[in-house]
Each structure stands twice: as C-alpha cells, then as structure tokens.
PDBQT receptor file of N, H, CA, C and O in Angstrom, charges set to zero:
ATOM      1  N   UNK A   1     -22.441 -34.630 -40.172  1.00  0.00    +0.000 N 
ATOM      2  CA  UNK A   1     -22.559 -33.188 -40.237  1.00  0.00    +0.000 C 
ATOM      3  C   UNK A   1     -21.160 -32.581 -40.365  1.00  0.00    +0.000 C 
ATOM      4  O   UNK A   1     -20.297 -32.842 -39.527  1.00  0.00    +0.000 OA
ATOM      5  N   UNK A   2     -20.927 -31.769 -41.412  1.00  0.00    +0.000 N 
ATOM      6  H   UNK A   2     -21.629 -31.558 -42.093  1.00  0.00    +0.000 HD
ATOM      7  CA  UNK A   2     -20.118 -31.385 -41.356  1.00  0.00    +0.000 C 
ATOM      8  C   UNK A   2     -19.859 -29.843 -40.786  1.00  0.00    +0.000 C 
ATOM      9  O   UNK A   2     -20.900 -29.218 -40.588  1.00  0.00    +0.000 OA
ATOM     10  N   UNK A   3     -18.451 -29.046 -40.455  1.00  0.00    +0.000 N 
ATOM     11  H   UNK A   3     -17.605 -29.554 -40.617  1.00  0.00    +0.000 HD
ATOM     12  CA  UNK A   3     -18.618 -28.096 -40.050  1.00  0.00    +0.000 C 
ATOM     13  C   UNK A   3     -17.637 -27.401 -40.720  1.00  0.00    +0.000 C 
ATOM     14  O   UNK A   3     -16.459 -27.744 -40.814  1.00  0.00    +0.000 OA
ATOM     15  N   UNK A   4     -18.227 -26.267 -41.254  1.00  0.00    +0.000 N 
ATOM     16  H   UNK A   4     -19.184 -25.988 -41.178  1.00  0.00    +0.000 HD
ATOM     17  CA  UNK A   4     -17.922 -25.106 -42.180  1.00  0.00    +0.000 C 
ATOM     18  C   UNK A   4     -17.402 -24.159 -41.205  1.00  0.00    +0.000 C 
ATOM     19  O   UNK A   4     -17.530 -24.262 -39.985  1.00  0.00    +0.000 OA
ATOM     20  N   UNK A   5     -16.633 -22.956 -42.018  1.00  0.00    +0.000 N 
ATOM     21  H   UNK A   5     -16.529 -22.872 -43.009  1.00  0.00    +0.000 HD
ATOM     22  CA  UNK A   5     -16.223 -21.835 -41.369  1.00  0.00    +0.000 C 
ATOM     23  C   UNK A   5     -17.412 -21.097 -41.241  1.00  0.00    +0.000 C 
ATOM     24  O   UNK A   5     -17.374 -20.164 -40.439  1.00  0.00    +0.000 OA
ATOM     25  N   UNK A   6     -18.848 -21.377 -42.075  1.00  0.00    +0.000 N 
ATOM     26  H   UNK A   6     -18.879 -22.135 -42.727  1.00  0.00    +0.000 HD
ATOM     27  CA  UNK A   6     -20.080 -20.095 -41.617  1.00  0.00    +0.000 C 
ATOM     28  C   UNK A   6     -20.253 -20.873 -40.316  1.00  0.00    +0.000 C 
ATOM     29  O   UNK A   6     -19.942 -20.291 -39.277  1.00  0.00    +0.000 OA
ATOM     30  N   UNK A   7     -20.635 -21.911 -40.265  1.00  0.00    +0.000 N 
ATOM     31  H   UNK A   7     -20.888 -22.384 -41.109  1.00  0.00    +0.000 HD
ATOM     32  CA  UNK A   7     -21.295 -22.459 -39.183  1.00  0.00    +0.000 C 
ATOM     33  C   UNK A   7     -20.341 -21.736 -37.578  1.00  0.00    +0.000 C 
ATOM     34  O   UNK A   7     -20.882 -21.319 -36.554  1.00  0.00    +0.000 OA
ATOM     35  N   UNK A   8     -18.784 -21.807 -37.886  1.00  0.00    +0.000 N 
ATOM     36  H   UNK A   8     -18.344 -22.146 -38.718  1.00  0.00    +0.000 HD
ATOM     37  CA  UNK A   8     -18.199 -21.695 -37.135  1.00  0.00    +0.000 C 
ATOM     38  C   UNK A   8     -18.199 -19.852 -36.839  1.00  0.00    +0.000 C 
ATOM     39  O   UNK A   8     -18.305 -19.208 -35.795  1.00  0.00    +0.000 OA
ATOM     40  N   UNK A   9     -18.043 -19.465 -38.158  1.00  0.00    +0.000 N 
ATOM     41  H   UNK A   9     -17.957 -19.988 -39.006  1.00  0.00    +0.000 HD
ATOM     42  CA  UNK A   9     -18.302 -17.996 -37.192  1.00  0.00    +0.000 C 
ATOM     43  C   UNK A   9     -19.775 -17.339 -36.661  1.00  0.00    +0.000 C 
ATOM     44  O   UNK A   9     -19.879 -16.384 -35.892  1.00  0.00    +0.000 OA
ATOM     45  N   UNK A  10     -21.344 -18.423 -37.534  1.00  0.00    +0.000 N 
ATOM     46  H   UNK A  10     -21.259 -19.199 -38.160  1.00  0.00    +0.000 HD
ATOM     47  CA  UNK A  10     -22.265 -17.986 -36.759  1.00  0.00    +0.000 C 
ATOM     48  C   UNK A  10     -22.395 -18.251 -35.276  1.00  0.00    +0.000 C 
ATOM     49  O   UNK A  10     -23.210 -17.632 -34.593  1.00  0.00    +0.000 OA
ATOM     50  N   UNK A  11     -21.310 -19.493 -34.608  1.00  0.00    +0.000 N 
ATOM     51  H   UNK A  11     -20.647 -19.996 -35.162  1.00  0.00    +0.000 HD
ATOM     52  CA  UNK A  11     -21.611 -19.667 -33.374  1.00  0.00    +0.000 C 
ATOM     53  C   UNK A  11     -20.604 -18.874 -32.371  1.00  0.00    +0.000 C 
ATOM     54  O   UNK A  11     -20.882 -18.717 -31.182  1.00  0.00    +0.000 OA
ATOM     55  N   UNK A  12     -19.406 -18.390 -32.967  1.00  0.00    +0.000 N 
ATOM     56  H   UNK A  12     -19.180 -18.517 -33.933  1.00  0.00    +0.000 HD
ATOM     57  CA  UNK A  12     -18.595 -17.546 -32.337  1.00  0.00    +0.000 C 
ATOM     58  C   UNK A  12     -19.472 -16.495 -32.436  1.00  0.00    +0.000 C 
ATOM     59  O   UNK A  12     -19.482 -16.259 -31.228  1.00  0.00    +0.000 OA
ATOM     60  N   UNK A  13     -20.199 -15.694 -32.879  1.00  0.00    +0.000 N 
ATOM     61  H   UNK A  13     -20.191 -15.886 -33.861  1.00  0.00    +0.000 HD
ATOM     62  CA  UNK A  13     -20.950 -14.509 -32.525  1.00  0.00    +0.000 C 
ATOM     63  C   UNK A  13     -22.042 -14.766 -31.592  1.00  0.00    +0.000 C 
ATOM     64  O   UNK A  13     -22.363 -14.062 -30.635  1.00  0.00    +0.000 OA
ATOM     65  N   UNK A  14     -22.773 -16.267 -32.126  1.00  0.00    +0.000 N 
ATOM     66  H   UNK A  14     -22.512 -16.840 -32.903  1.00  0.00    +0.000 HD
ATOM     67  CA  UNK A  14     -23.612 -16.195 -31.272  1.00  0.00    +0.000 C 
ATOM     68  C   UNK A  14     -23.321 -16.063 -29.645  1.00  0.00    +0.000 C 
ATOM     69  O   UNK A  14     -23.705 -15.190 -28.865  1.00  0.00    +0.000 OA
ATOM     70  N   UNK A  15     -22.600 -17.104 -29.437  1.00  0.00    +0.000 N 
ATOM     71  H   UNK A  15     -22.289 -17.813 -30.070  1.00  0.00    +0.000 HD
ATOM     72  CA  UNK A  15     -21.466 -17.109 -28.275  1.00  0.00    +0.000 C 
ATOM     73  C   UNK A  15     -20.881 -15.731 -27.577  1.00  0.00    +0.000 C 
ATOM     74  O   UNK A  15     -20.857 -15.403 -26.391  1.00  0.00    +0.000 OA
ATOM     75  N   UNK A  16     -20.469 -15.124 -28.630  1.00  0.00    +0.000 N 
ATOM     76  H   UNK A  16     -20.488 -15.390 -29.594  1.00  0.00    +0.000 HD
ATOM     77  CA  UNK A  16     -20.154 -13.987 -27.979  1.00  0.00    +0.000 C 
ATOM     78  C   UNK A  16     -20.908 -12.867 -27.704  1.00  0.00    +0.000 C 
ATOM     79  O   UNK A  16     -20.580 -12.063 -26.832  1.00  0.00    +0.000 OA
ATOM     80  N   UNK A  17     -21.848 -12.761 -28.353  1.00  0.00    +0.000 N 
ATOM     81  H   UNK A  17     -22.115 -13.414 -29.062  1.00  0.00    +0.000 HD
ATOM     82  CA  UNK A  17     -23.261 -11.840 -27.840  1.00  0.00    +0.000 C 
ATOM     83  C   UNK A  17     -23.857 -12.657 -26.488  1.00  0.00    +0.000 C 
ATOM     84  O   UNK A  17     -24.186 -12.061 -25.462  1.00  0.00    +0.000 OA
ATOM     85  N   UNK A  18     -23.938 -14.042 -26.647  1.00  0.00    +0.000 N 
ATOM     86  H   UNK A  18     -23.671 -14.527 -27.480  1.00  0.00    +0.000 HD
ATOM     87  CA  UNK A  18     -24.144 -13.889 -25.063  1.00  0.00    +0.000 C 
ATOM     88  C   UNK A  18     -23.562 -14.106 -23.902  1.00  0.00    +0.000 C 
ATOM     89  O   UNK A  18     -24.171 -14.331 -22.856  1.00  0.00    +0.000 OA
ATOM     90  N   UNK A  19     -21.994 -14.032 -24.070  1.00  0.00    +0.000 N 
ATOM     91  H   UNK A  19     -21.499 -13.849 -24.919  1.00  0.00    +0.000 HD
ATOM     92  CA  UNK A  19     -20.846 -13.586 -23.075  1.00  0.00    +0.000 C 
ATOM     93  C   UNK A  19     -21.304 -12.105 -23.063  1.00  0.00    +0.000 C 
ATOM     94  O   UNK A  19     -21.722 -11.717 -21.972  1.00  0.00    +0.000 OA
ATOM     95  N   UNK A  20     -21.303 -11.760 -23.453  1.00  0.00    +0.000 N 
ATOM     96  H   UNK A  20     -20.964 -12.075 -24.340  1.00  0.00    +0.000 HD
ATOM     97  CA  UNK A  20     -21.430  -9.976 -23.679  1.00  0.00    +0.000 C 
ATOM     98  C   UNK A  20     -22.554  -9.269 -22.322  1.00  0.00    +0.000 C 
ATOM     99  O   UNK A  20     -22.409  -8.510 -21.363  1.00  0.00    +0.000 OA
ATOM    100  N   UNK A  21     -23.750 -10.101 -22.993  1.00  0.00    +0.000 N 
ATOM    101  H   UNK A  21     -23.868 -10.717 -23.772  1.00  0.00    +0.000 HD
ATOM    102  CA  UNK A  21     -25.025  -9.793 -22.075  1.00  0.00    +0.000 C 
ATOM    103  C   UNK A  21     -24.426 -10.494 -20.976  1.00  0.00    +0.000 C 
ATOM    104  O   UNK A  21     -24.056  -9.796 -20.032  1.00  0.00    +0.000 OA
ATOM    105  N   UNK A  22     -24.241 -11.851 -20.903  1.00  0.00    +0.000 N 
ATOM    106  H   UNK A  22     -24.542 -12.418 -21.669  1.00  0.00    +0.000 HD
ATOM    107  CA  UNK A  22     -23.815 -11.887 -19.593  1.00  0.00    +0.000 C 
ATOM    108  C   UNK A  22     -23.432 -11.370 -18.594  1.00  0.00    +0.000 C 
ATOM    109  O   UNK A  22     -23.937 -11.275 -17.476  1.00  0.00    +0.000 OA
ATOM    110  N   UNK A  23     -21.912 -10.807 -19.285  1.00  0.00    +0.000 N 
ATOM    111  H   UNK A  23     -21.502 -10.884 -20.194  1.00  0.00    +0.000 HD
ATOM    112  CA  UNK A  23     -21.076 -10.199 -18.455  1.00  0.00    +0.000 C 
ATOM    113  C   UNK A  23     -21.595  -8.648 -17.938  1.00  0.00    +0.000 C 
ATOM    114  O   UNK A  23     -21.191  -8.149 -16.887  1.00  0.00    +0.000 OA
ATOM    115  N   UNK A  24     -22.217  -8.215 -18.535  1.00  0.00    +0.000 N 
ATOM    116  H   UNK A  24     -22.544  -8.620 -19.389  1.00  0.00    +0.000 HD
ATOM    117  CA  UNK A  24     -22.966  -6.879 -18.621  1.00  0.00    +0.000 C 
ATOM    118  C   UNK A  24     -23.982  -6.953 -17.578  1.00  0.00    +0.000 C 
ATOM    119  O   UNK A  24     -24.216  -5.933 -16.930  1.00  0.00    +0.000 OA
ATOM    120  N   UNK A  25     -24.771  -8.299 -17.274  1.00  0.00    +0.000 N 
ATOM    121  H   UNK A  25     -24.581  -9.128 -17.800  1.00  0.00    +0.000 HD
ATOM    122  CA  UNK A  25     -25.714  -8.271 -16.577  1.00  0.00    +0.000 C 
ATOM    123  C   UNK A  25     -25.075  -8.487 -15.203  1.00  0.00    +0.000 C 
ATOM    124  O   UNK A  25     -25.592  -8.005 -14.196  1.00  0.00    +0.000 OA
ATOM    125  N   UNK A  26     -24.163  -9.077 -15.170  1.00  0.00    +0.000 N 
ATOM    126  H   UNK A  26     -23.743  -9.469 -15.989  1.00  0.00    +0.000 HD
ATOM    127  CA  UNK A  26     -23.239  -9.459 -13.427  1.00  0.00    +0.000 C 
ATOM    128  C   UNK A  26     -22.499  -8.524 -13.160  1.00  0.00    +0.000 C 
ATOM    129  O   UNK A  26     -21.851  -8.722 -12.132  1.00  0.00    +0.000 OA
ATOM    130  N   UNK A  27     -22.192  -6.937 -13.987  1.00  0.00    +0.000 N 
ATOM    131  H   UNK A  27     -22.718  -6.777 -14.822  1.00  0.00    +0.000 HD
ATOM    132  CA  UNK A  27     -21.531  -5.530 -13.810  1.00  0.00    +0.000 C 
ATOM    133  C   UNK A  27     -22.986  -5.132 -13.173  1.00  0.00    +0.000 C 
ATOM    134  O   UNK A  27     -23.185  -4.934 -11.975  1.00  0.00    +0.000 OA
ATOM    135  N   UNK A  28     -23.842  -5.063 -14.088  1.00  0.00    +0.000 N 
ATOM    136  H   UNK A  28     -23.681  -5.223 -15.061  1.00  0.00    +0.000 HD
ATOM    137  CA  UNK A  28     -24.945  -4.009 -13.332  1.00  0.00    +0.000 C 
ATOM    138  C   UNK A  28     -25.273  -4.696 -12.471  1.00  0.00    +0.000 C 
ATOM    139  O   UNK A  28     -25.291  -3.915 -11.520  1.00  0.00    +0.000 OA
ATOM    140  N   UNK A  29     -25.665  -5.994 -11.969  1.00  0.00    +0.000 N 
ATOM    141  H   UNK A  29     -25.651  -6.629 -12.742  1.00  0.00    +0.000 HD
ATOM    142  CA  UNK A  29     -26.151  -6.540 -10.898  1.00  0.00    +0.000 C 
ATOM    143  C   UNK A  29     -24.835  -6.305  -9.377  1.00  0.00    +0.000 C 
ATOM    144  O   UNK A  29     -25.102  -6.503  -8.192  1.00  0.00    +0.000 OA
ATOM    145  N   UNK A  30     -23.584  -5.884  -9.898  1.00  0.00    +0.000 N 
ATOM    146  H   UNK A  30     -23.367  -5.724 -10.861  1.00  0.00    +0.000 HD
ATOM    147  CA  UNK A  30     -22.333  -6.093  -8.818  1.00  0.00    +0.000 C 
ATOM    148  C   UNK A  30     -22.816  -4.247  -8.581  1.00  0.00    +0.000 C 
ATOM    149  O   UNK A  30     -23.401  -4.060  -7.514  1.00  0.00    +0.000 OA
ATOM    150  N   UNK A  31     -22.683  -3.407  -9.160  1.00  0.00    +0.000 N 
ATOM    151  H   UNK A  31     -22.208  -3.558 -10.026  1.00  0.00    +0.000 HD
ATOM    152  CA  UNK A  31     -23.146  -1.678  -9.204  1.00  0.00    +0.000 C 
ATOM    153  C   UNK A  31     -24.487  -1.606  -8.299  1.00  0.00    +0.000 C 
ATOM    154  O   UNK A  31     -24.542  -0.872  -7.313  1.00  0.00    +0.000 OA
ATOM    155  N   UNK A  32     -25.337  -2.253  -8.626  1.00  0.00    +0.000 N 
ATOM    156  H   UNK A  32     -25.293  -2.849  -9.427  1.00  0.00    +0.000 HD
ATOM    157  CA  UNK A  32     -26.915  -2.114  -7.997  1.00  0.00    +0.000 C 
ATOM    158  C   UNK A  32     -26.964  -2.960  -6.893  1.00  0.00    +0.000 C 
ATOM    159  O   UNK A  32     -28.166  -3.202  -6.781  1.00  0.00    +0.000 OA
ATOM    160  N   UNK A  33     -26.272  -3.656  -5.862  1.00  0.00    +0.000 N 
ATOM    161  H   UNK A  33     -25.296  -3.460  -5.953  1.00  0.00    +0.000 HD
ATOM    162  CA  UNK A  33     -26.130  -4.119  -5.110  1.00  0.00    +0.000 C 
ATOM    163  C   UNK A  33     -26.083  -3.695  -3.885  1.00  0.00    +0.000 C 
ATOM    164  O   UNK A  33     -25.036  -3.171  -3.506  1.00  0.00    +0.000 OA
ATOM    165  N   UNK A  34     -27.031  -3.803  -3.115  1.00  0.00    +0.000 N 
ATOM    166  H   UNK A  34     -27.881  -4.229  -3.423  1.00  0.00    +0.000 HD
ATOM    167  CA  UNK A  34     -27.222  -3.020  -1.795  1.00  0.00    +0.000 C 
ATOM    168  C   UNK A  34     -26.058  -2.779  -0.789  1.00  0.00    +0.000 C 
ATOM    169  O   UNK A  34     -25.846  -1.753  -0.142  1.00  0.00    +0.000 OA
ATOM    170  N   UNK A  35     -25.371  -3.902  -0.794  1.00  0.00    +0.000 N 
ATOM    171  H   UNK A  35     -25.542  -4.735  -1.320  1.00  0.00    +0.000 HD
ATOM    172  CA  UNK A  35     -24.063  -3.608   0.084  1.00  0.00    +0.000 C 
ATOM    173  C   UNK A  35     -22.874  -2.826  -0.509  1.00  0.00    +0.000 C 
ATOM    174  O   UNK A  35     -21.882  -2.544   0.164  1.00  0.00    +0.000 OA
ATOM    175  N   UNK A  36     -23.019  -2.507  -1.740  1.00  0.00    +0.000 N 
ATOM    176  H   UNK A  36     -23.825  -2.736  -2.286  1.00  0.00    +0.000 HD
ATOM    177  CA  UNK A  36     -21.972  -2.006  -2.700  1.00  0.00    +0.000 C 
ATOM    178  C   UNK A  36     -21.832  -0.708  -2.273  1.00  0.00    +0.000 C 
ATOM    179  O   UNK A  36     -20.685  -0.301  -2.090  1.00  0.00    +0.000 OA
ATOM    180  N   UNK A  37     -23.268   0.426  -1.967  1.00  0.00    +0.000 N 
ATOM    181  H   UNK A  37     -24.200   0.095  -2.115  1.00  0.00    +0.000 HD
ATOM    182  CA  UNK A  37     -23.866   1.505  -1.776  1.00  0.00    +0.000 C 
ATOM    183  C   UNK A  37     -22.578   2.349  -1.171  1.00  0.00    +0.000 C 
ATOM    184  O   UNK A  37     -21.960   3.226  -1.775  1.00  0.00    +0.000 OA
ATOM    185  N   UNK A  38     -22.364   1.941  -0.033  1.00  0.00    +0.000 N 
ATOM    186  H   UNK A  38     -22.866   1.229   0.457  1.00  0.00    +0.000 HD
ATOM    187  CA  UNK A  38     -21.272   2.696   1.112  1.00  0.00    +0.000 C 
ATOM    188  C   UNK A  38     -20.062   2.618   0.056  1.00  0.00    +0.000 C 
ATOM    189  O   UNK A  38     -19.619   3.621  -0.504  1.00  0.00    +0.000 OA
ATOM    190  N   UNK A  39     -19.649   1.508  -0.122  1.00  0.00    +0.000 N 
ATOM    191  H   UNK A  39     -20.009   0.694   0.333  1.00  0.00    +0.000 HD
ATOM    192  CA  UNK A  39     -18.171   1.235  -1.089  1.00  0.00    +0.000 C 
ATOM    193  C   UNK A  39     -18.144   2.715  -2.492  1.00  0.00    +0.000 C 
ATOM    194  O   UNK A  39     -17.178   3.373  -2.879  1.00  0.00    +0.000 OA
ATOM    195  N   UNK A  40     -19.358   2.775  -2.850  1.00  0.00    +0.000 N 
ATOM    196  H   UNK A  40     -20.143   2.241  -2.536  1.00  0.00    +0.000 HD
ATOM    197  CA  UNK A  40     -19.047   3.981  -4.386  1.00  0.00    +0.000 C 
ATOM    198  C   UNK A  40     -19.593   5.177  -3.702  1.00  0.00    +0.000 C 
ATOM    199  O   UNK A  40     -19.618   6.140  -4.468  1.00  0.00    +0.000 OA
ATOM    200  N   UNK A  41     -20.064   5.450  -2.441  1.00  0.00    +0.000 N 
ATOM    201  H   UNK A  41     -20.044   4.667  -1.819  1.00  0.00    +0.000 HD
ATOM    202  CA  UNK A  41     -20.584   6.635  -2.419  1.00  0.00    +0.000 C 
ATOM    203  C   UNK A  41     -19.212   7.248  -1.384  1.00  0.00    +0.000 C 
ATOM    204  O   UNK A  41     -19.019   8.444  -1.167  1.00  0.00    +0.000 OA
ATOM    205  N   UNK A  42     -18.674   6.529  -1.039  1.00  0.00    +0.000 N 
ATOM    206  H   UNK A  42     -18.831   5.558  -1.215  1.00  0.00    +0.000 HD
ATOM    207  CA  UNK A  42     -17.190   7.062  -0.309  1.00  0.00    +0.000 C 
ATOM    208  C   UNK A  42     -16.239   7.044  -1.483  1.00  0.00    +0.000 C 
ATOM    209  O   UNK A  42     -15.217   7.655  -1.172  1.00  0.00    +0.000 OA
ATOM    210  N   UNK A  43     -16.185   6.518  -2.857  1.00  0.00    +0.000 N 
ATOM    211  H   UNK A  43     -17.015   6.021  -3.110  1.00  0.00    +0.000 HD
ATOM    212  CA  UNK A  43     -15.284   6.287  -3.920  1.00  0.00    +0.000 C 
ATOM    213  C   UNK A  43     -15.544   8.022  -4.332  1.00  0.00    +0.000 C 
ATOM    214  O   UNK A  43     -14.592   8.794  -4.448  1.00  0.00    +0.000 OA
ATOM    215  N   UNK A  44     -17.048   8.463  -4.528  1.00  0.00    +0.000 N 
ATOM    216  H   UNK A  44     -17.821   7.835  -4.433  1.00  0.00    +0.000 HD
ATOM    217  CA  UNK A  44     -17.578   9.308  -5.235  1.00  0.00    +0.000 C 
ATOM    218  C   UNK A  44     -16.903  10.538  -4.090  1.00  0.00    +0.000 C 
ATOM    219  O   UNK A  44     -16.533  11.608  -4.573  1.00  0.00    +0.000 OA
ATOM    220  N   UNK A  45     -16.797  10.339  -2.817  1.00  0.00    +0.000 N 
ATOM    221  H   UNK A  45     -17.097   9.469  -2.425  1.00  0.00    +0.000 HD
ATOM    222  CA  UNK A  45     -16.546  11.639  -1.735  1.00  0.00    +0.000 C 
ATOM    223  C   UNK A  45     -15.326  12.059  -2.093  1.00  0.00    +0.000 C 
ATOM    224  O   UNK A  45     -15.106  13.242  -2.350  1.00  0.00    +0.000 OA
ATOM    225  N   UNK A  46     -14.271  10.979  -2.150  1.00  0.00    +0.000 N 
ATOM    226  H   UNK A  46     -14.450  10.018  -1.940  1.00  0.00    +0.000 HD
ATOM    227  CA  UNK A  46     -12.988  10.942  -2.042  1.00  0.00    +0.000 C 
ATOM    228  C   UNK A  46     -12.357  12.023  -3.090  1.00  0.00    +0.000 C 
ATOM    229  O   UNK A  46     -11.390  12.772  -2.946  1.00  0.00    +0.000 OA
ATOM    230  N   UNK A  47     -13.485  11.792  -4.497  1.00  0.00    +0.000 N 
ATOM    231  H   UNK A  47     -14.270  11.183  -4.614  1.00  0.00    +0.000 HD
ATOM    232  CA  UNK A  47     -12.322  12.276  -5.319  1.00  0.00    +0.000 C 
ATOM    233  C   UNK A  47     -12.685  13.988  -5.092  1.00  0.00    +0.000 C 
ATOM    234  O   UNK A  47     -11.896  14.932  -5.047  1.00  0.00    +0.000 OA
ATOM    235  N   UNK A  48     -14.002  13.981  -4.987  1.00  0.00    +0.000 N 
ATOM    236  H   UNK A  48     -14.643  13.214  -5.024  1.00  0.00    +0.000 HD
ATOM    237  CA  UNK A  48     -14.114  15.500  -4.634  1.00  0.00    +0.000 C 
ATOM    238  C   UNK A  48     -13.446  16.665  -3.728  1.00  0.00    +0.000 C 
ATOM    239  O   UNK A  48     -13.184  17.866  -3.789  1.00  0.00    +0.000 OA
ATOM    240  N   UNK A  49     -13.303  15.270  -2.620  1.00  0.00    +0.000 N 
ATOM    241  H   UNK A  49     -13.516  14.294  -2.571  1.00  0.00    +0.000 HD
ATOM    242  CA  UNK A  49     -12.336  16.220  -1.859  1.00  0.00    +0.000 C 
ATOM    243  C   UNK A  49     -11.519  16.479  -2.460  1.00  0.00    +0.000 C 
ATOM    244  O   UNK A  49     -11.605  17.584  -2.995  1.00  0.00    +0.000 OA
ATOM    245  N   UNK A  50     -10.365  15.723  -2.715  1.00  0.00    +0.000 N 
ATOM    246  H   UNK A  50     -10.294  14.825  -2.280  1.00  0.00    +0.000 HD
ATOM    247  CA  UNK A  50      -8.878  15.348  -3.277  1.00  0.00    +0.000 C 
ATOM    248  C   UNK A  50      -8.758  16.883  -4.472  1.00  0.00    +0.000 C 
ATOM    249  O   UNK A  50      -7.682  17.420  -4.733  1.00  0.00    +0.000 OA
ATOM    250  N   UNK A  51      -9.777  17.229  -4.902  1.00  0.00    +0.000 N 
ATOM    251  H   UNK A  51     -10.652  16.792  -4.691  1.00  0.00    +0.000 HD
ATOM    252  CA  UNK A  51      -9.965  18.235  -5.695  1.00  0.00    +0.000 C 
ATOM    253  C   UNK A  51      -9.995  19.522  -5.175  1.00  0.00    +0.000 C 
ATOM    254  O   UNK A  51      -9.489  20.291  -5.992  1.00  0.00    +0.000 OA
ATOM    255  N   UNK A  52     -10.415  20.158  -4.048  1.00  0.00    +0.000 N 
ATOM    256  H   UNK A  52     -10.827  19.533  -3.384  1.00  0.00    +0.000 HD
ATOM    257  CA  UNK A  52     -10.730  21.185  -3.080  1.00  0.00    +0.000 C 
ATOM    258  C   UNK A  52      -9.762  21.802  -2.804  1.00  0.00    +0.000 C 
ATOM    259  O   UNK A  52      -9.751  23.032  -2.773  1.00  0.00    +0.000 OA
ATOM    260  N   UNK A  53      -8.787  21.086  -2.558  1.00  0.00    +0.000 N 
ATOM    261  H   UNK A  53      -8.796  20.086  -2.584  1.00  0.00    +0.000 HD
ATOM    262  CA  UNK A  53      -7.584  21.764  -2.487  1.00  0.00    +0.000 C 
ATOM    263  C   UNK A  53      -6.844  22.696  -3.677  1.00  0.00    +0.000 C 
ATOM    264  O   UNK A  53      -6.853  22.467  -4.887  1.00  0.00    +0.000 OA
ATOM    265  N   UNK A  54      -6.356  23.545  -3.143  1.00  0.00    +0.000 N 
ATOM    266  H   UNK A  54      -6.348  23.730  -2.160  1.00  0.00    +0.000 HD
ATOM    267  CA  UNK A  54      -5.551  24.151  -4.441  1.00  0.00    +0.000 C 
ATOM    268  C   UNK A  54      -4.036  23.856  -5.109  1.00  0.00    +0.000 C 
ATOM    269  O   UNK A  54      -3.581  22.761  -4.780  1.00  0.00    +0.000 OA
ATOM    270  N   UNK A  55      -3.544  24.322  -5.622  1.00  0.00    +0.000 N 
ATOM    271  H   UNK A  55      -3.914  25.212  -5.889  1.00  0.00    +0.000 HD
ATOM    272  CA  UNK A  55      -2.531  23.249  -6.548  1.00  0.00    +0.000 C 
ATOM    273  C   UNK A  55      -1.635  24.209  -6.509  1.00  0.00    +0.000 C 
ATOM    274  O   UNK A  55      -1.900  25.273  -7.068  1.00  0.00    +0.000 OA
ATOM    275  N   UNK A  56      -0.232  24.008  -5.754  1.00  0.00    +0.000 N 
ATOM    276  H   UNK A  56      -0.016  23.143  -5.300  1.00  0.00    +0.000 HD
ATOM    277  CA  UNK A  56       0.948  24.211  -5.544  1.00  0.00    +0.000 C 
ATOM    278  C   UNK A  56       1.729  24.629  -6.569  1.00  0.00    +0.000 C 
ATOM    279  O   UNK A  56       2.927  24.843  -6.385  1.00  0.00    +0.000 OA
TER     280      UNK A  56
C-alpha cells in the first residue's frame, strides 16, 4: 500500500475533526461540572464588582 499526499491529508482532517470534538467535549464537560459551579459564579461576582466603582 502505498501512501499518497490525498491519503495523507484525508487523515490529517480526519484526525483533526476529531481532536476538535474531543477537545470541545472535555471544555464543556470541565464548564458543566458540578464542583466548578462556586469557582465561575465568584469569577462572574468579581468582575461586577470591580466595575461599581467609579473611575478616578
């Protein structure tokens, strides 16, 4: 069998579409994570405050 440059870039895409999903699926699964909850909803407080103030 030999191996061509199609062969080689159909498997670099293939490959990389499913690095892609992968990586996409272990972001939303790390975001939707029950213990995460406290960690972004104090990320989300912080900046609001930080804003409240008025500017010198």
């Amino acid at each position: 069998m030999e191996i061509t440059h199609d062969m080689l870039v159909g498997f670099s895409k293939s490959f990389g579409l499913f690095y892609l999903l992968a990586m996409a699926a272990v972001a939303l699964a790390y975001a939707c994570w029950p213990s995460n909850k406290a960690r972004f909803d104090k990320a989300a407080r912080d900046i609001i405050e930080d804003e409240d103030v008025p500017c010198r």
